[in-house]
Each structure stands twice: as structure tokens, then as C-alpha cells.
matplotlib code that plots the C-alpha trace (Angstrom):
import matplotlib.pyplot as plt

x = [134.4, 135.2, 132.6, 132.6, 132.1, 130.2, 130.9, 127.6, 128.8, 125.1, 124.3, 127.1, 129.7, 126.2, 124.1, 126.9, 126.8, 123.0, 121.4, 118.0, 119.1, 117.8, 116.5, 117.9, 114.9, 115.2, 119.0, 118.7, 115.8, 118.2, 121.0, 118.2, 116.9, 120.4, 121.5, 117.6, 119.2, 122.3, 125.0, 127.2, 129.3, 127.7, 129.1, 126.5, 128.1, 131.4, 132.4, 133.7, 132.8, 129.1, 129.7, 131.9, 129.7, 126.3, 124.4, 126.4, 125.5, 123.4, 126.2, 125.7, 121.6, 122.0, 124.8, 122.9, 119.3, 120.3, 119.8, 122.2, 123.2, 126.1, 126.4, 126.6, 129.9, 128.9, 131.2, 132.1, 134.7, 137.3, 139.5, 141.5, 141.8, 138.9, 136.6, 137.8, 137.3, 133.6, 133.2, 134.6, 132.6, 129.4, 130.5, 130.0, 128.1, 126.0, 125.8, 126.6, 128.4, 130.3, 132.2, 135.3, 136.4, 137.5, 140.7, 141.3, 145.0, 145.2, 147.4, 147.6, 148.6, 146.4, 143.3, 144.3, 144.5, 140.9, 139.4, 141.2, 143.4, 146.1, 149.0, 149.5, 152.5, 150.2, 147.1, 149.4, 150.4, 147.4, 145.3, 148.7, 148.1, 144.4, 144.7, 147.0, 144.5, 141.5, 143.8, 144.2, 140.2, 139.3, 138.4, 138.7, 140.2, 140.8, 142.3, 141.5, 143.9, 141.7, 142.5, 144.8, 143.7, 143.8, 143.0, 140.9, 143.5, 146.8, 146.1, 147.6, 148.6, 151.9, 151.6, 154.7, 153.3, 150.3, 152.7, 154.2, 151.6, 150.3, 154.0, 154.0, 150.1, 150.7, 153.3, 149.5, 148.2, 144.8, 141.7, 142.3, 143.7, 141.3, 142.3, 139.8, 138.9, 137.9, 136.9, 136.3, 138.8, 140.1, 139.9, 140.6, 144.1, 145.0, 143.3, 144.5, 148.3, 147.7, 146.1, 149.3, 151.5, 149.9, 149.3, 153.4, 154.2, 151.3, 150.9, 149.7, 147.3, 143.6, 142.6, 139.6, 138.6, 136.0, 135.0, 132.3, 131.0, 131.5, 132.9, 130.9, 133.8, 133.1, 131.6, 134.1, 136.8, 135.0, 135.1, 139.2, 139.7, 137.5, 139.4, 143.0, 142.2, 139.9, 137.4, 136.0, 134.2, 132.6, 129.2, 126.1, 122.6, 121.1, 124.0, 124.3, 127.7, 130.3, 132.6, 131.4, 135.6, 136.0, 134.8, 132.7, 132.4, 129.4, 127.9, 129.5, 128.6, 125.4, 125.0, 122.2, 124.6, 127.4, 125.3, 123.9, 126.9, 128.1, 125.5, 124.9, 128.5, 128.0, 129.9, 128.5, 128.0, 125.3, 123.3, 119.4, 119.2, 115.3, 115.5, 118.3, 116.8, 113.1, 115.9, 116.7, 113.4, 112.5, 115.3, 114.4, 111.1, 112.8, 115.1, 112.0, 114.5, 115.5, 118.6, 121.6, 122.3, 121.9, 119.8, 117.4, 116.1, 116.2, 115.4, 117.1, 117.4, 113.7, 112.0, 110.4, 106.3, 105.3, 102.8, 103.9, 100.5, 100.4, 100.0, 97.7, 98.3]
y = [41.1, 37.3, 34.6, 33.5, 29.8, 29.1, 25.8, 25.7, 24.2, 24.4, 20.9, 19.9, 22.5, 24.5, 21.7, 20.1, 22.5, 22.8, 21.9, 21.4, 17.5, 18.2, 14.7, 12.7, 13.8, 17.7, 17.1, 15.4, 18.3, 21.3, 19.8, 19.6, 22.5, 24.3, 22.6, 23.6, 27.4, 26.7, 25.4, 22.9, 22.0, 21.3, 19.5, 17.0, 15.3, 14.9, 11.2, 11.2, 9.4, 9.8, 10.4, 13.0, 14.9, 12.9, 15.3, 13.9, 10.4, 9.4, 10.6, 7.5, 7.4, 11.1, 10.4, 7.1, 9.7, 11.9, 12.2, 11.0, 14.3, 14.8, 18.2, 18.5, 17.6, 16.2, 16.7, 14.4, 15.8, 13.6, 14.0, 10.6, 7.4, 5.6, 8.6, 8.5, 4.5, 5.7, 8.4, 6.2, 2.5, 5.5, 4.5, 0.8, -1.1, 1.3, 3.8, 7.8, 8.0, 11.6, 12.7, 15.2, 14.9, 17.5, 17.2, 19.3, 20.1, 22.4, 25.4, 25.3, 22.0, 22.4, 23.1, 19.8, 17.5, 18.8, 18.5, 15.7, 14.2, 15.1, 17.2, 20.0, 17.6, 14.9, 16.8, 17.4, 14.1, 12.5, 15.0, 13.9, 10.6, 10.4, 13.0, 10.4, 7.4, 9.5, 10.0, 6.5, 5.6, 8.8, 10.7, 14.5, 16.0, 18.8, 20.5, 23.1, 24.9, 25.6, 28.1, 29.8, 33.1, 32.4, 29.7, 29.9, 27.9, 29.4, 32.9, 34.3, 31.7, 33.4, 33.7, 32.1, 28.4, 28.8, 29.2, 26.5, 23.9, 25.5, 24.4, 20.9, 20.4, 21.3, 18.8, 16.1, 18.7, 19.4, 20.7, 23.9, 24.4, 26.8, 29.1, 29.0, 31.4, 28.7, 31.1, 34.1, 36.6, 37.4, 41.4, 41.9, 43.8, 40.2, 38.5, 40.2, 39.6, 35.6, 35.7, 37.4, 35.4, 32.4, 33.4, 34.6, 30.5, 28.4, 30.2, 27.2, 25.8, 27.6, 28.8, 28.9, 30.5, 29.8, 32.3, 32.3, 35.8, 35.7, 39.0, 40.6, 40.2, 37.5, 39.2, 41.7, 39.2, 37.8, 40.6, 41.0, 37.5, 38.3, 41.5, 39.1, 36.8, 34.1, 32.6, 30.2, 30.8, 29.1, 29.8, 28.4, 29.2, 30.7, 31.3, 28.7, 26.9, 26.9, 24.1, 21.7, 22.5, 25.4, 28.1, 30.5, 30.0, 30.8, 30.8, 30.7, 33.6, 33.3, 32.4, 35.0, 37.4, 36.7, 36.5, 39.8, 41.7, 39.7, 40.1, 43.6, 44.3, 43.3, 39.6, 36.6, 33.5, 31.2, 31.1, 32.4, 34.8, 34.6, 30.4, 30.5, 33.1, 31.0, 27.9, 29.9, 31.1, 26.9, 26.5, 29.3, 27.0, 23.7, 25.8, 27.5, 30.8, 33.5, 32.8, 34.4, 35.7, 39.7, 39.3, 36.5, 39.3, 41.9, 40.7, 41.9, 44.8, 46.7, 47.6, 50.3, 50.0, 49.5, 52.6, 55.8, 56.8, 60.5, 62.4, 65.2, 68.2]
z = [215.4, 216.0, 217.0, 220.5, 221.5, 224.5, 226.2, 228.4, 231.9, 233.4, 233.7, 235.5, 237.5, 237.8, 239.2, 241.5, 244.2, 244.3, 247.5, 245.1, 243.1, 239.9, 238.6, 235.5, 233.4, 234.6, 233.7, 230.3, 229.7, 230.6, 228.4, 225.4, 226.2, 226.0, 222.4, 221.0, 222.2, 219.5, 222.6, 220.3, 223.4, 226.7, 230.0, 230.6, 233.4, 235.8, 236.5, 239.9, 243.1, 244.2, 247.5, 247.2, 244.3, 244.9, 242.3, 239.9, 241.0, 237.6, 235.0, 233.0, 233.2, 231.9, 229.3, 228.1, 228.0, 225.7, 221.6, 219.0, 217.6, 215.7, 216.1, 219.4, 221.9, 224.5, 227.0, 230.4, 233.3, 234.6, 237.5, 237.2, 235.3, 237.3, 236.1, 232.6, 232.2, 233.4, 230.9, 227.9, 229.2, 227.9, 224.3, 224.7, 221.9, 219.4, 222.7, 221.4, 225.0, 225.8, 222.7, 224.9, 228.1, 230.4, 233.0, 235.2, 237.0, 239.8, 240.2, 244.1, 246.1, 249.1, 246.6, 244.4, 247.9, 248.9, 245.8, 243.6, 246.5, 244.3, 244.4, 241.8, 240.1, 240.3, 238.4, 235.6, 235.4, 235.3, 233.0, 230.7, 231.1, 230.8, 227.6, 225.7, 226.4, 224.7, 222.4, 221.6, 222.3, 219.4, 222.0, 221.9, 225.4, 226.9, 230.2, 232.5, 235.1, 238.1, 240.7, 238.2, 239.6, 243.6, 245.8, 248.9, 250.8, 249.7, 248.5, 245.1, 242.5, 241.0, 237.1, 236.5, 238.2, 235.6, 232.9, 233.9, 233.7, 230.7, 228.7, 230.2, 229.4, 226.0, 225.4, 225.0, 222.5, 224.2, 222.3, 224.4, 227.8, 230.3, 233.1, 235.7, 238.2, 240.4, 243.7, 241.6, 242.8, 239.6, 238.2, 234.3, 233.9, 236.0, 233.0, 230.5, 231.8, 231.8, 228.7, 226.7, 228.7, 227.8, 224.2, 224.1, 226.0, 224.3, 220.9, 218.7, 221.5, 221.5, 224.8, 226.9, 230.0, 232.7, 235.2, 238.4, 239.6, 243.1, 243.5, 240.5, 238.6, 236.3, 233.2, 233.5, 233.3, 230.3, 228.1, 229.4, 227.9, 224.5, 224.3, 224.9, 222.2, 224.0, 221.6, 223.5, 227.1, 229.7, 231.1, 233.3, 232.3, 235.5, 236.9, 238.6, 240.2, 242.7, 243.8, 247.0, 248.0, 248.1, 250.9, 249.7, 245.8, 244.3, 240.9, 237.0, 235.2, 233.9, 229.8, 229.7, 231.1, 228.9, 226.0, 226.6, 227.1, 223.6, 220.9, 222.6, 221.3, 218.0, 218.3, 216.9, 218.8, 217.4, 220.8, 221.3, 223.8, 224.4, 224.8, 226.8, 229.0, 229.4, 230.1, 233.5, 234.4, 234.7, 236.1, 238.7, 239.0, 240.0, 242.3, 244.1, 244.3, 241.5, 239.5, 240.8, 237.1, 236.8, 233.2, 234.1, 236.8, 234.7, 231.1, 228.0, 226.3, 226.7, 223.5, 222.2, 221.8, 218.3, 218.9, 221.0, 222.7, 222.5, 225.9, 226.1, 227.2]

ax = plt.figure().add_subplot(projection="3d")
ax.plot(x, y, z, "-o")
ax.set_aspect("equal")
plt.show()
């Protein structure tokens, strides 16, 4: 089977919604922690407006905190110009700075207003915009649909509007472009449609696809995608997530639970399961609560003793 490539969102889209502000040094710590696990690509920060996102406040103390390590993507999100002249001004002098950036366009108008205060025409046009000047800055760059699968505002996204945005966002040549199950209301034989669609629309652009377990869906939908084609999948150690506009939306799935369900089907992915799995149980220390993931409860697969005690009879 094919290697999967987990793009660990934990430090960022899991942290944003926390009630608990994780500080610069727990941040920068989690984000280390995660690469020392074999995560090549992490979200590290999201550069928008502090007082709209305030646990995202110190995106530049954590971006300037963290090792020189080419190996590693370090990746920044960015919701308009503004935000991306943040993420690149990370870069300045010898500074490693964030290496990708992340857009984001939104399938559903009312959900783009709330969030972005921009209309779904308006997301595409400036993830386009913002794509070609990290184009021309070396940057890599990459775009994410949101609410592809439903919005809490306006109900079912209809495939054909995803499909849409997917033809025009290629047009910039992306890294990948994500679906995103924003709400987590999606159910896999709805994944599995978008992902041949998009495969059939967007055939020479790789896909990736980011999914929150609200419904107890999520990991479900994740194998849907694998079994699609997706290579590359989004994750949050812990479980952790949800976003601050949107009613209701809890956790990503959990990287623990995603790489369970993957190495315990045979499918490569670079990623150790026991350091990622200690990562959430600090994490559940700094939260004060347990994890919402499934396997950070539960632990892995249970092994055998080395020694069978004999019972008597």
C-alpha cells in the first residue's frame, strides 16, 4: 500500500479554539515534540488578527522559536494579504521564517463573511492572489476549501460549487488543494464522490483532505479519502480543534487515531505512534481534561505478555 503524509495541524487549528492558551514555549515544545515523532509538515501558526483568534496572538514569537531544520515545512495559515505580509516579514534577515503557507477559500458565502469577512468569490480571489505572490517570494503555497462538505449556516454545500473552486484554484498551481470538513458532517460514500470528482476535474493537482470528528465520522472519512486516492491527510495530536465560527465544531481527528487505524492496516507513514501518543497525554496535562481522541484513552494495540502464567487447576 501507499505512504500516507500527515500534515500535523495541532499547534495551530487544534490550539485556536482552546479555552486553555497554551504559552509560546508549550507551543514551540508541541511543534518539536511532533517533528522528534517523524511529522515533516506541521502548522505552527495562523497569522490573522489577534483579537479575532487571540490564541494565535504570538505567531511570530513561535515562528522566530523554533529550530533551523531543513527537513521540516514549517507551515503558516493566511486568510488575506495582510496575514501573508506577516507570515513572509518571518523570513527577514538570516530568520528560517515559515517555509508554506496555507489559504483558505470557503465554499459557502455566509461561512466566508463570518469567518474571513469575505465572500466565497472573494476567498478565491484572494487565496489566487496571495498564492502568486509566494510564488514570486519562493514560497511554497497551498489552498484549502473549507466547508466543502456542509456549512453550519447554509446547510449542504452542492458538489458541483466545490468543483468549481477546485478548477479556478488550480489555475495558481497550488502544492495541493484540501477539502475540508469544516463542521464535521461529512459520511464517506460523500467523500468518496468528491474525491473522484475532484480527481476526474483536478487530475494533475495532488489532493489533501482535512477532517474534524464531530459526529464520529472523521476517521471514517479518512480511510474513504485513502481508499479515493488521498495521500496526504490532516490531523491534530489529541484531538484537539474546532473553529471559534462555527457553532458547534469540535475537535480534528486525532493523529494517534489516524495513525492507528494506518500502520494497523499495513500503510507506511514515517510517524511514531508511541511519541505521538506521550505528545497527547502532556497535552492532556496542560489541558487539565482527557483528550477528546478515542486512542489517547484507550492506548494502542494491547500486547501479549512475554510469559503466559499457567493457571492451575
Amino acid at each position: 500500500m501507499d505512504k500516507v503524509e500527515i500534515v500535523e495541524v495541532g499547534a495551530r487549528d487544534g490550539l485556536q479554539n482552546e479555552a486553555v492558551n497554551f504559552s509560546t514555549e508549550q507551543k514551540v515544545t508541541l511543534i518539536n515534540r511532533a517533528v522528534e515523532a517523524g511529522i515533516k509538515r506541521i502548522e505552527v501558526a495562523s497569522f490573522v488578527h489577534p483579537k479575532l483568534v487571540p490564541q494565535m496572538a504570538d505567531a511570530e514569537a513561535v515562528v522566530s522559536d523554533l529550530p533551523d531544520n531543513s527537513q521540516i515545512d514549517y507551515i503558516g495559515l493566511v486568510l488575506n494579504k495582510r496575514g501573508y505580509m506577516r507570515a513572509l516579514a518571518t523570513k527577514d534577515g538570516n530568520k528560517r521564517g515559515v517555509d508554506e503557507v496555507g489559504c483558505v477559500t470557503t465554499a459557502s458565502d455566509t461561512f466566508g463573511t463570518k469567518n474571513q469577512g469575505q465572500t466565497r468569490a472573494e476567498t478565491l480571489a484572494e487565496s489566487k492572489a496571495i498564492m502568486a505572490l509566494a510564488k514570486r517570494d519562493g514560497l511554497k503555497a497551498q489552498v484549502t476549501i473549507s466547508t466543502a462538505f456542509g456549512c453550519p449556516f447554509e446547510g449542504e454545500i452542492a458538489l458541483e460549487t466545490v468543483l468549481d473552486m477546485a478548477k479556478s484554484l488550480a489555475e495558481s498551481d497550488p502544492r495541493e488543494i484540501a477539502v475540508a470538513d469544516t463542521i464535521g458532517v461529512a459520511v464517506p460514500n460523500q467523500v468518496e464522490d468528491m474525491i473522484a470528482r475532484l480527481k476526474e476535474t483536478i487530475p494533475h493537482i495532488p489532493l489533501r483532505a482535512h477532517f474534524h470528528n464531530t459526529r464520529g465520522t472523521g476517521i471514517a472519512n479518512a480511510w474513504a479519502a485513502y481508499n479515493g486516492g488521498v495521500r496526504v491527510l490532516d490531523s491534530s495530536v489529541a484531538g484537539l480543534g474546532g473553529c471559534p465560527f462555527a457553532p458547534r465544531a469540535t475537535g480534528n481527528i486525532g493523529t494517534e487515531d489516524l495513525l492507528y487505524m494506518l500502520t494497523r492496516s499495513g500503510i507506511k507513514t514515517d510517524v511514531d505512534f508511541d511519541q505521538i501518543l506521550e505528545l497527547a497525554k502532556w497535552i492532556e496535562g496542560i489541558l487539565g481534561r482527557p483528550a477528546p481522541s478515542m486512542v489517547s484513552q484507550a492506548g494502542g494495540f494491547p500486547h501479549a505478555p512475554l510469559k503466559e502464567r499457567s493457571i492451575p487447576t
